[in-house]
C-alpha positions in Angstrom: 59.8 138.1 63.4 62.2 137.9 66.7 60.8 136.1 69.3 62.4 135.6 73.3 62.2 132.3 74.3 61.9 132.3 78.2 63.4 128.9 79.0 62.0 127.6 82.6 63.3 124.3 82.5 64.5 121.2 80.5 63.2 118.2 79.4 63.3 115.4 81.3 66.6 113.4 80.6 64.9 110.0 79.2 63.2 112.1 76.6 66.0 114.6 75.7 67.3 111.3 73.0 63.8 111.2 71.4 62.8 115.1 71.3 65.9 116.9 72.3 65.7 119.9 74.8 63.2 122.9 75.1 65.1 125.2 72.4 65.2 122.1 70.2 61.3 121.4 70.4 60.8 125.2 69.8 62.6 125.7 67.0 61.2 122.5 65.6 57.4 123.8 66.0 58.7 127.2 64.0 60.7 126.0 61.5 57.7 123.8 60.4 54.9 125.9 60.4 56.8 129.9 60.4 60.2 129.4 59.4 60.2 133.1 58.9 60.6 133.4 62.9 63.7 133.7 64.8 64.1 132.5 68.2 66.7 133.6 70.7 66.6 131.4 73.9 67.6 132.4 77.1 67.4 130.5 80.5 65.7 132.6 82.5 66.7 129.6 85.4 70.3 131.2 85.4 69.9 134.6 84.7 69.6 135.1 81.3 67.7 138.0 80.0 66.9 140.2 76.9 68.8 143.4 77.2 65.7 145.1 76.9 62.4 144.4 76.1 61.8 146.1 73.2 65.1 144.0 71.8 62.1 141.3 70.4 58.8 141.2 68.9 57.3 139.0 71.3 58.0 136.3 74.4 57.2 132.9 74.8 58.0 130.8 77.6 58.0 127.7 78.0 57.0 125.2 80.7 58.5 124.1 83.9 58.0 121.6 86.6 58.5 124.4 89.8 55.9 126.2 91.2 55.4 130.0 90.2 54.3 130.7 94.5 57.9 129.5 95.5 60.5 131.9 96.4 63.4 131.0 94.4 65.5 133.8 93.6 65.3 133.0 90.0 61.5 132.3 89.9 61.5 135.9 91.7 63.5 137.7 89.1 61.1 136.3 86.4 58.1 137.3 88.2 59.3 141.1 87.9 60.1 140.5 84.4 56.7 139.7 83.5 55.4 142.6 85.1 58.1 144.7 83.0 56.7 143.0 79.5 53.2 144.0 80.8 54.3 147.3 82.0 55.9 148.2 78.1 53.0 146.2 76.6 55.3 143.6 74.9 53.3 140.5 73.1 54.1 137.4 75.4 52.7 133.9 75.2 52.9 131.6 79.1 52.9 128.2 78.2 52.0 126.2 81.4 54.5 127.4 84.2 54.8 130.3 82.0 50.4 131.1 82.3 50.6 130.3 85.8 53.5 133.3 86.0 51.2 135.9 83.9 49.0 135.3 86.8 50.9 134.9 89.8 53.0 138.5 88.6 49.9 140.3 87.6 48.4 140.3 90.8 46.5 136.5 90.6 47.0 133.7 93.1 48.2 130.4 92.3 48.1 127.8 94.5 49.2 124.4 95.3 46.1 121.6 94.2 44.7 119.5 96.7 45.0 117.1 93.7 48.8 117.1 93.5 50.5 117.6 90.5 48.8 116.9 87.2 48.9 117.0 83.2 46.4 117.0 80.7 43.2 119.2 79.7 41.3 120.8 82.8 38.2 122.9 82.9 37.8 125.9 84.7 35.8 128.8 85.5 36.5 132.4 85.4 35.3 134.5 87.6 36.8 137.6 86.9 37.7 138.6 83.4 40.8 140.8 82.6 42.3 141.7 80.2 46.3 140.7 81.2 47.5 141.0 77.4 46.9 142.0 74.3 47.9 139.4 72.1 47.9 139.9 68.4 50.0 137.2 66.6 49.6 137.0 62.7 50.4 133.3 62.4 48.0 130.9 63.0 49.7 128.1 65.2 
């Protein structure tokens, strides 16, 4: 299986000794539990895209620090990407930043917390349901 790895970000440089960078902790995760996958990364923070969507089985991408709402040109350029993988019904995973993107492209509103910043398991509430992707993955991660 060939899967896009949407790259958002890096890890912070006092972890990248210990865990290495986004890639790195990626292909870790597969090569344990689905070796049979195949990642190909590309930094979607300078450009870097598929040549097509239908080039890969699915998408994943990863985290970020930044703020899906801003209007950085690269954070722009992803947004109508996503919308493209919805549009050709392409199997994509949003991990954190990435979520928040599915979201914010697919017509939701995200929005700065009055909270600040945070990590770590949240509730919420749904109140609208959607269906924003149909995910079928045959590994169980």
């Amino acid at each position: 299986m060939k899967i896009a790895l949407l790259q958002c970000d890096h890890v912070v440089k006092e972890l990248l000794p210990a865990h290495g960078d986004v890639p790195v902790l990626f292909s870790s995760l597969f090569d344990r539990v689905a070796p049979e996958v195949f990642l190909d990364v590309f930094n979607v923070t300078i450009g870097e895209y598929p040549g097509s969507v239908n080039d890969y089985d699915g998408y994943i991408s990863s985290g970020a620090r930044y703020s899906v709402y801003d209007n950085d040109p690269w954070i722009l350029r992803f947004k109508e990407f996503v919308r493209e993988l919805y549009d050709y019904n392409r199997k994509f995973v949003g991990i954190c930043f990435g979520h928040q993107m599915i979201a914010e492209a697919l017509g939701g509103k995200c929005e700065k917390s009055d909270h600040g910043w945070g990590v770590g398991i949240k509730e919420v509430e749904i109140y609208k349901k959607r269906l924003i992707f149909q995910i079928l993955y045959k590994y169980k991660i």
